[in-house]
C-alpha positions in Angstrom: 15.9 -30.3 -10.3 13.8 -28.5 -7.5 11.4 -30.1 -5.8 7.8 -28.3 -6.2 6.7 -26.4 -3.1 4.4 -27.8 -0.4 2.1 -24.9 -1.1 1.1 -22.7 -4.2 4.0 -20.0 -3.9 1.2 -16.7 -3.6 2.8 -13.6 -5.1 -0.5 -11.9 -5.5 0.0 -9.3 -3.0 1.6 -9.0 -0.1 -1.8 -9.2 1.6 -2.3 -13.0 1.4 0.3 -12.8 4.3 -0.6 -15.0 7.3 0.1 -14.1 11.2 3.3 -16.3 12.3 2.9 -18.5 15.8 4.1 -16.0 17.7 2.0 -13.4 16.6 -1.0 -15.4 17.4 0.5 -15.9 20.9 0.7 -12.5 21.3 -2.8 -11.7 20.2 -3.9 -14.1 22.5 -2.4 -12.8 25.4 -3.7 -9.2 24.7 -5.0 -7.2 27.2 -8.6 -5.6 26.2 -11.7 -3.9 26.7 -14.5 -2.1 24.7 -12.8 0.2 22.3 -15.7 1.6 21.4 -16.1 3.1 25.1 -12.5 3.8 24.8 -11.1 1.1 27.0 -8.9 -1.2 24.9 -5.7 -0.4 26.5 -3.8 -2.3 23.9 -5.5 -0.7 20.9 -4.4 2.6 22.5 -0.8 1.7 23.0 -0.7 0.5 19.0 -2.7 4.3 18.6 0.0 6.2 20.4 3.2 4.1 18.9 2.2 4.6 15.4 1.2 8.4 16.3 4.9 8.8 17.4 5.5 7.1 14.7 4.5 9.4 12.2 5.3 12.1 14.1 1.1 13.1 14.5 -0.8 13.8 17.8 -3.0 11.4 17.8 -4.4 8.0 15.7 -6.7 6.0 15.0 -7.3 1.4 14.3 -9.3 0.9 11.4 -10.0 -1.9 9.6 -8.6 -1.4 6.1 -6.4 1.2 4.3 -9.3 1.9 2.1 -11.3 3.4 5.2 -8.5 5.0 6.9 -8.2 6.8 3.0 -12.0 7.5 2.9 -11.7 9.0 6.7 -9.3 11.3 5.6 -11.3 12.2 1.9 -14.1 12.8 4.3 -12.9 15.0 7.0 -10.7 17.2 5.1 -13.2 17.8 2.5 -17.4 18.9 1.9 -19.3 17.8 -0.8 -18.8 19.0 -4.0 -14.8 19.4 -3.6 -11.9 18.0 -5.5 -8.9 15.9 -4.6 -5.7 15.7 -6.7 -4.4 12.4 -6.4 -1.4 10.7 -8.8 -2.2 8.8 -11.9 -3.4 5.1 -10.8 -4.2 5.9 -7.1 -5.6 3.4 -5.0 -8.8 5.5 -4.5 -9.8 5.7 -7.8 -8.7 1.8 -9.1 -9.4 0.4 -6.1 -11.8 1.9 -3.5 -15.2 1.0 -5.4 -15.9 5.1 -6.0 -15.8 5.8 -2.5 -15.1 8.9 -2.9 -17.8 9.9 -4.3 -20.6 8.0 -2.7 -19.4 8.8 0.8 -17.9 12.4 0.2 -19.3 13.5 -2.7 -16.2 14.8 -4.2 -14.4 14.1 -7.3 -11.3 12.7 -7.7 -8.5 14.6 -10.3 -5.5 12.3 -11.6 -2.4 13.9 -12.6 -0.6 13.1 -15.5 2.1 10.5 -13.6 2.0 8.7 -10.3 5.1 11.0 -9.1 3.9 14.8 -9.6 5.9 17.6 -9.1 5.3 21.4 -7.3 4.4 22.6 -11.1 2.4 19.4 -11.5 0.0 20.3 -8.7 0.0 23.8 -9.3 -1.2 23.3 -12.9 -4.0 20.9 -11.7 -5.7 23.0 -9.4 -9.1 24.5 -10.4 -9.3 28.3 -11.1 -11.1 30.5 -8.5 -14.3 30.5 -10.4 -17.9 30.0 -9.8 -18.1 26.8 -11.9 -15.0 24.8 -10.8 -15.2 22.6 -8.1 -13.2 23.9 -5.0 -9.8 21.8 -4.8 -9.4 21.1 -1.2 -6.9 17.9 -0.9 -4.1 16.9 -1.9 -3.8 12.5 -1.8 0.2 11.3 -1.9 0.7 7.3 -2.0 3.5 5.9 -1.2 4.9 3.4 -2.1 2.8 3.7 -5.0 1.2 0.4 -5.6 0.3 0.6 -9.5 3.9 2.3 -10.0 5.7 -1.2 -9.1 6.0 0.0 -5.5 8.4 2.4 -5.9 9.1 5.2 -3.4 8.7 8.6 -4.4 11.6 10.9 -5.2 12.5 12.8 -1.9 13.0 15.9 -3.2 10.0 15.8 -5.3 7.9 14.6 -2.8 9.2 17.4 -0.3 8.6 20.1 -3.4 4.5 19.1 -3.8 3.9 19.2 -0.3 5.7 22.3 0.4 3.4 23.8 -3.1 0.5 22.3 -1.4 1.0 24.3 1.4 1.6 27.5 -0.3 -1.7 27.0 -2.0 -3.2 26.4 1.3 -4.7 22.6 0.1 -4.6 19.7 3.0 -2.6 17.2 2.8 -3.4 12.6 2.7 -0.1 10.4 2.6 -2.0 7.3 1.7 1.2 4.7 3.4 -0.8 1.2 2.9 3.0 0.9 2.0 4.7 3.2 4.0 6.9 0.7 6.2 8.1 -0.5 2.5 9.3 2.7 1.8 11.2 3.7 5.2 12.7 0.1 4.7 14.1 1.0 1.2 15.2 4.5 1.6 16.7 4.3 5.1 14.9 7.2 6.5 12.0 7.6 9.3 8.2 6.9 8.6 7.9 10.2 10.6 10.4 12.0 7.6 8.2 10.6 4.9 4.9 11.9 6.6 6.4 15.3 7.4 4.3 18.0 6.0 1.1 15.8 5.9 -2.0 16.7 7.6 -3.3 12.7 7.9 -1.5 9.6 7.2 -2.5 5.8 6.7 -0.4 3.0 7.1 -1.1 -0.8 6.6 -0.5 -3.8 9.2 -1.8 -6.2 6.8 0.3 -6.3 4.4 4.1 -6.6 4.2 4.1 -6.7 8.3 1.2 -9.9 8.7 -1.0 -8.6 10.4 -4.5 -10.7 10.0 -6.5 -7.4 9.6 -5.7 -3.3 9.8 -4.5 -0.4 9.5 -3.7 3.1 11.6 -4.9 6.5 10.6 -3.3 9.4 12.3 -3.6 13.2 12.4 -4.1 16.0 14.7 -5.9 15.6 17.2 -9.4 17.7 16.7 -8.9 15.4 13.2 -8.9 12.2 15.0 -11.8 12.7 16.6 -14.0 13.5 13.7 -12.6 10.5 12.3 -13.5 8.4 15.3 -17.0 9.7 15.0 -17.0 8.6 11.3 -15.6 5.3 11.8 -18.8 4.8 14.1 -21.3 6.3 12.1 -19.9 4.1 9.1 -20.1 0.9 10.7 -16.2 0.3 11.8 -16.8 0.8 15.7 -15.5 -2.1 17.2 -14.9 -3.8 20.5 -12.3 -6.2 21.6 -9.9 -5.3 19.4 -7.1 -5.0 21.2 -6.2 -9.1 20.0 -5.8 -7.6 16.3 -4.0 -4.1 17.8 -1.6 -6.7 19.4 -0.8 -8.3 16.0 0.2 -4.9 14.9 2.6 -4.2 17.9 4.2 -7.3 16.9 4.7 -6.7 13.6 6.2 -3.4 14.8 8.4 -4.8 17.0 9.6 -7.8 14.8 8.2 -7.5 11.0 10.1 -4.0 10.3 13.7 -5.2 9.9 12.4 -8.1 7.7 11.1 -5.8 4.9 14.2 -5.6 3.4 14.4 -9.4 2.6 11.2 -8.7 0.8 12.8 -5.8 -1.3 15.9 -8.2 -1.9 13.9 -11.0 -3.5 12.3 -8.9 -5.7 15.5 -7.7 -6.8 16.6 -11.0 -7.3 14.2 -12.1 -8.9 13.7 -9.4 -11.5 17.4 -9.8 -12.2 17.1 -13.5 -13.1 14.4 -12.9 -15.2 15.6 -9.8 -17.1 17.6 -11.5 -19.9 14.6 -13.9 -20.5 13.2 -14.1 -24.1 9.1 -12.8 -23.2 10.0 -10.5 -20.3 10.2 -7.1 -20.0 11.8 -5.8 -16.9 13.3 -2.6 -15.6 15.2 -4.0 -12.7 16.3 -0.4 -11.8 12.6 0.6 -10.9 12.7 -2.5 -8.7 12.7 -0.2 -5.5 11.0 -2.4 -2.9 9.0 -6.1 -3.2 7.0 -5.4 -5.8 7.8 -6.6 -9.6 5.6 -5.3 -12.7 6.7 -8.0 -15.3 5.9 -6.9 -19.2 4.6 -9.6 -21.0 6.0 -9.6 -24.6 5.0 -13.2 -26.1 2.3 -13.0 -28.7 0.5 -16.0 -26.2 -2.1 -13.7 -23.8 -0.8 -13.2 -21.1 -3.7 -15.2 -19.1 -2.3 -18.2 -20.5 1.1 -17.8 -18.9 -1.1 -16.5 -15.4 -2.7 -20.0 -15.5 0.4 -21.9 -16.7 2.1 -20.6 -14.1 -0.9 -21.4 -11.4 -0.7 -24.9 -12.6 3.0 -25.0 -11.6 2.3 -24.0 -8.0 2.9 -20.3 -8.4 0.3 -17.6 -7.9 0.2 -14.3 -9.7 -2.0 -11.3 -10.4 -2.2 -9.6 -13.9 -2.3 -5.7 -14.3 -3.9 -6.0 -17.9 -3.3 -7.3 -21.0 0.4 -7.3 -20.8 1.8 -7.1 -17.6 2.1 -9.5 -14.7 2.0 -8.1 -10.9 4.9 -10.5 -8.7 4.8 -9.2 -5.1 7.3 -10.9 -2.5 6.1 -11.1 1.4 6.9 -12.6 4.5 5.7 -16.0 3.4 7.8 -16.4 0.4 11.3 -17.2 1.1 14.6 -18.3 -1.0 13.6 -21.5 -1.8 9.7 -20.0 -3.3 12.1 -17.7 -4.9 14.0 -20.2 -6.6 11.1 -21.6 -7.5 9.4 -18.7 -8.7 12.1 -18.1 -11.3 12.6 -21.7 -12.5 8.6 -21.7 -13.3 9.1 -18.3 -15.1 11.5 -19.7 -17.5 9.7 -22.6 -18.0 6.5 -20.7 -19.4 8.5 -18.5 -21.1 10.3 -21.1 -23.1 7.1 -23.3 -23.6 5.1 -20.4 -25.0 8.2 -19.2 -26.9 8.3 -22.8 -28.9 4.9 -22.4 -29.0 5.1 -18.9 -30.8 7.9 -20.6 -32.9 
């Protein structure tokens, strides 16, 4: 019999993550000054790592992913342009329509998360009066709504080489990135190779209180510093929260893969279960989408499972969202699963 948790285990998203004691001693201890004069010497160091990083000139500390994508919408674009993006991208489920309001574009979904060369190619407006121009070209990765899975290499390499024939810019929107380099053993600068801007989260999987890194060239970086001002994300001090995301650089990376492994296990556990539907091979990194079979909606098993101490998110009316992070480990795990069964038998009586 396990003995319920001290805490709700949270597998909403990996951004209920909390900074660990000795990140908060090392954001104490930052050096800073006024970034927005340019003098936050520890802001710059994070600004040059994750430059090198990526394998871009230069980069830049925002706030949140979704400005770092809205940056990049904005500078590579003028009003009244297009950007393909992959089915269910974060800028058009989860960015409040910034895209248009602050760019005045428009936002075209291909028919799958993953696209290939052809993909693109078919997707982009004819050279006519009346079509809006298509000017971008947005990759995500991991892709959040696709269960976090990394994109195919060779199919990734194939749209951004077909992007560059037809002479679109490139966004590699990496709220996930670190995720991905974790699970297919390669460089973060490998994944962003080809692409003209790249954002990466600190946030998230790492535990970073609050940010993430844009990067680019460097004329690109400074249009994006000007925007950041102009829309309200100059800041000052901030080398304390740059300091969280050396940390996490330094000591979060490596730890990913315990995330990825949990997820595994746990999909595998609850594959066989009567009321799940699971495709453990799709589990690529520490995010689980859970099919909901039961007759029961599924926002009964969602509150079931809140009442036994276990947080979880629901992607509609038939599909849970599990996401494993830092702060979840074995014994949340085990915990996790035993409360899965139990809802799933319940509900299955129930049904019965």
């Amino acid at each position: 019999m396990l003995a319920p948790p001290s805490a709700p285990v949270d597998l909403r998203s990996d951004t209920v993550t909390r900074p660990s004691p000795a990140m908060r001693e090392a954001m104490a201890a930052a050096e800073v000054g006024d970034d927005v004069y340019g003098e936050d010497p520890t802001a710059s160091r994070l600004e040059e790592r994750v430059a090198a990083m990526l394998g871009k000139e230069a980069a830049l500390f925002v706030p949140s992913g979704t400005m770092g994508n809205q940056l990049a919408i904005k500078v590579h674009t003028r009003p009244g342009d297009e950007v393909i993006v992959g089915a269910m991208a974060h800028p058009v489920l989860y960015e409040c329509g910034a895209a248009a309001a602050l760019s005045g574009v428009s936002l075209a979904e291909t028919k799958r998360p993953f696209f290939s060369a052809e993909e693109l190619a078919a997707r982009v407006q004819p050279n006519a009066y009346y079509a809006p121009r298509t000017r971008l070209v947005a990759f995500e990765n991991t892709h959040n709504r696709a269960g976090g899975r990394v994109w195919p290499a060779e199919l990734l390499a194939g749209a951004v080489r077909e992007a560059r024939r037809l002479g679109l810019a490139t966004h590699l929107d990496g709220a996930r990135l670190w995720n991905a380099v974790a699970a297919s053993g390669t460089t973060a600068e490998h994944l962003a190779f080809g692409m003209d801007s790249v954002t990466v989260c600190l946030s998230k999987g790492l535990g970073a209180p609050v940010g993430s890194v844009l990067a680019g060239s460097r004329p690109f970086i400074q249009d994006a510093r000007r925007l950041r001002k102009m829309w309200g994300g100059g800041m000052r001090q901030i080398g304390h929260l740059a300091a969280a995301g050396l940390y996490a650089l330094d000591h979060e990376l490596p730890r990913l893969r315990d995330d990825h492994a949990r997820a595994k296990a746990f999909a595998e556990a609850l594959a066989p279960v009567a009321g799940f539907s699971i495709d453990v091979a799709s589990v690529e990194t520490n995010i689980v989408n859970v099919g909901w079979t039961h007759s029961t909606d599924v926002r009964v098993a969602i509150e079931m499972l809140k009442t036994g101490r276990v947080l979880v998110s629901s992607l509609g009316p038939a599909q849970i969202r599990v996401v494993f992070h830092r702060d979840v480990g074995d014994e949340g795990l085990a915990w996790t699963v035993d409360r899965f069964r139990s809802v799933a038998e319940i509900l299955g009586k129930d049904a019965s």
